[in-house]
N, C-alpha and C positions, 0 to 999 in steps of 0.2 A: 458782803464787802467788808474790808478792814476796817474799822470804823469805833474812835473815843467815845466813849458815852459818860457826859461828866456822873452820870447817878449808876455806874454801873458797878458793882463787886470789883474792888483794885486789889483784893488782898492776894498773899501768894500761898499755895498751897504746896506739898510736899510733894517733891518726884521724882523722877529717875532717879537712881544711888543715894535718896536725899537730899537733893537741891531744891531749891528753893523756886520755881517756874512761876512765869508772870501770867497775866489773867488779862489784863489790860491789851484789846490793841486799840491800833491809833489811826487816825483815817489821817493817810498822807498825802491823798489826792493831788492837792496844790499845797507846799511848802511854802509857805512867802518868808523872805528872811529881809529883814528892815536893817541896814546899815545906813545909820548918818551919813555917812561918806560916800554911799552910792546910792542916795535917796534924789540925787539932781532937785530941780525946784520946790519940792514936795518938804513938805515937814512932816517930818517923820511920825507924829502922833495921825495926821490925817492921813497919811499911806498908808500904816496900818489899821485904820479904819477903813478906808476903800476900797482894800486888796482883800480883806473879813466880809465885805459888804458884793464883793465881785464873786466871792466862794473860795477864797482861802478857807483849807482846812484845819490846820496848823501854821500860827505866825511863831517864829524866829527872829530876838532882835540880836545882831553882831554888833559890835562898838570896840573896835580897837584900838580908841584911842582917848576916850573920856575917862576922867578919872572916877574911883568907885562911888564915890555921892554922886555927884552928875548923872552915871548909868544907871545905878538905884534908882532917881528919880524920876530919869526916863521908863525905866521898865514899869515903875507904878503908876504913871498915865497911859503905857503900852495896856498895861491889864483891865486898866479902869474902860478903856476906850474898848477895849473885846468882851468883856463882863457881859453886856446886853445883846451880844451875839455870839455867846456862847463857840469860841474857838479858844481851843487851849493857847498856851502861850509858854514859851521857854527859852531862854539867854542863853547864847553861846559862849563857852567857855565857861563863865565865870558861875561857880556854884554860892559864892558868898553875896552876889547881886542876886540870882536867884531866890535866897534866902531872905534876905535882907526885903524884897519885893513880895514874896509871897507870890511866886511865879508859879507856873503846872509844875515846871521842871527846867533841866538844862539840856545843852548838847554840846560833846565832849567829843574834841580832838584828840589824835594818837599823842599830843609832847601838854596836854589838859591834866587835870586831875585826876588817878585813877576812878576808873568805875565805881571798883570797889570801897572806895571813901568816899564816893560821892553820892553813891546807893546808903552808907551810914550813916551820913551826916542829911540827907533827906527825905530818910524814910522811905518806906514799900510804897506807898501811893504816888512820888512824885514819877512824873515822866523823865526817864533818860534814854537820850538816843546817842548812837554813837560813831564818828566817822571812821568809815573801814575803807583804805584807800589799795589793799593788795590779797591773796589769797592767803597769804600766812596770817595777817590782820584778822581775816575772818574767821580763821581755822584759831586764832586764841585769844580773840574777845570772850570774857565770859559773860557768853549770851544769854545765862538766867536771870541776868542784873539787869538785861537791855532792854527797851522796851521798842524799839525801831531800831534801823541800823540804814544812815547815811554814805551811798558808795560812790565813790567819784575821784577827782575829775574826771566826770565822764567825757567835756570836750573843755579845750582852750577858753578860760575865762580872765577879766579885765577886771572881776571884781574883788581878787586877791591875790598873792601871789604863789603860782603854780613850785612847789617843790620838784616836782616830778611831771612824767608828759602826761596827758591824756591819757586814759586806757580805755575811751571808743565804746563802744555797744558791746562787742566781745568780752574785751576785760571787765565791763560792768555784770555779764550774764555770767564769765567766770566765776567770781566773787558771790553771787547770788545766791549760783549752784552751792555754794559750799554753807553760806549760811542755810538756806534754806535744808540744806540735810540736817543741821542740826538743831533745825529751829523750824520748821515746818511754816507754822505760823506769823512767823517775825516779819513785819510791815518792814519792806525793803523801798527806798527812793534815791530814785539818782539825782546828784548833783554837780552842779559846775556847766555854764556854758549854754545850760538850757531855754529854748524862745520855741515858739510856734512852729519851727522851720524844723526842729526836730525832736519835740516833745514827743509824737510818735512814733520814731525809734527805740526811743529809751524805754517807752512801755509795753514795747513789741519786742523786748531784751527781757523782760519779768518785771518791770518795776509796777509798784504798787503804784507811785506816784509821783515827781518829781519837785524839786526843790528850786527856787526861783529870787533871783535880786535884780540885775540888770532890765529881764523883758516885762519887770513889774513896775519895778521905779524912774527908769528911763526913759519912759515914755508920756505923752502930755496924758493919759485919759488911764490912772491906774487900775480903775476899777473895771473899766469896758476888757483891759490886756487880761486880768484875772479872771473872766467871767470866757475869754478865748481860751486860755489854757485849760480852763474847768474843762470846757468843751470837748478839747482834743483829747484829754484825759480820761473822761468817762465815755467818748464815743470805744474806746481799746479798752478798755474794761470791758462795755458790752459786747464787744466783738468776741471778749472773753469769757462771757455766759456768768460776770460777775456782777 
């Protein structure tokens, strides 16, 4: 299974033509991604304990709209609160909150940071993953700098706003294909849209693991919903002899 291991070899060794190839992957299982804004009753430091506590893999905090101290601040009780349960942790968008937090890493939108300066400015050991929303996206990310790869909207979501439509189970397996040729290895998970009713679809499409806000924080019992999606996730992995 794809699977972080905080005590594992992150360096990157030499390869193909010269590049530089990552060593690291990252168990995607359950994505949980923490937005203030779509945390409903929940404060946001005990969601992200809950959803880590329920078997998130990897937590995600989004904040679109706090200013850079505030998010700073938040992220280093986000980290302090996973530290004892050992699940990485990385900021969307913002590489200077990551920093500034002492975060695993971040996760980088197509109109974000380049990759490439945010691979320099955080070093070979930090996690970066990167959202890839169409087949030309995937065909020139360069994916020796990536360490996961974020593909979606894969269905109509409420918890941001969609540029573009949906592109389904299909356009997610599309997209996959083409990472996956070039990157054999690279922990792929779909995002956008995702709850219990079709989580497995998405990983009957190739996905390692799926990415999660609304069917995590939306609901009264966050940690029981996380511990459902665990479920549906690793039942399609073993289906999948992984």
């Amino acid at each position: 299974m794809l699977s972080y291991d905080a005590g594992a070899d992150k360096t990157r060794n030499a390869g193909k033509n010269g590049l530089w190839v990552r060593l690291m992957l990252i168990d995607l299982r359950l994505n949980a991604i923490v937005d203030p804004e779509r945390a409903g009753v929940h404060d946001p430091l005990e969601l992200a304990r809950a959803v880590a506590e329920g078997g998130a893999t990897l937590l995600q905090l989004r904040d679109k709209r706090s200013d850079a101290r505030a998010m700073i601040e938040t992220a280093r009780a986000i980290k302090a609160v996973l530290a004892p349960l050992a699940v990485p942790f990385v900021v969307n968008d913002r590489v200077d909150v990551a920093l500034a937090a002492k975060a695993d890493g971040v996760h980088l939108g197509p109109d974000d940071m380049a990759i490439e300066d945010a691979r320099a400015l955080l070093g070979r050991d930090a996690i970066i993953g990167a959202s890839i929303k169409s087949v030309e996206a995937a065909e020139a990310v360069p994916i020796d700098l990536i360490d996961y790869a974020g593909v979606g909207g894969v269905y109509a979501t409420l918890s941001k706003q969609q540029k573009s439509a949906p592109i389904g189970t299909e356009g997610f397996a599309r997209i996959t294909c083409v990472l996956r040729r070039r990157a054999p290895q690279l922990p792929v998970v779909g995002i956008a849209g995702i709850d219990t009713t079709n989580a497995a679809a998405v990983m009957a499409a190739g996905a390692d693991g799926i990415a999660v806000i609304s069917a995590l924080s939306l609901v009264a019992d966050p940690r029981s919903a996380a511990r459902g999606l665990r479920a549906i996730v690793d039942g399609m992995l073993a289906e999948r002899g992984v």
